[in-house]
C-alpha positions in Angstrom: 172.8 183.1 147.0 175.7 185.5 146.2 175.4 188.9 147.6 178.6 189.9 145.1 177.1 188.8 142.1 173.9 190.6 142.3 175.5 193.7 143.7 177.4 194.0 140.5 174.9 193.8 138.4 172.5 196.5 140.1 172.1 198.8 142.5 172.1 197.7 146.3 168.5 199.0 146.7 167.3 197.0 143.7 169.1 193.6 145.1 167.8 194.2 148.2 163.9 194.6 147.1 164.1 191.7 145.0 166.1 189.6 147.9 163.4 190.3 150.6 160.6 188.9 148.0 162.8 185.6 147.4 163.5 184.8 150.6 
């Protein structure tokens, strides 16, 4: 997945939660 994309669209914090529960 793209890190960018996701980081533009929230904050890094919020990416990052969600990120650890889709991987």
């Amino acid at each position: 997945m793209s890190r960018g994309i996701f980081d533009l669209s929230m904050p890094k914090h919020l990416f990052d939660a969600i990120f650890k529960e889709i991987s």
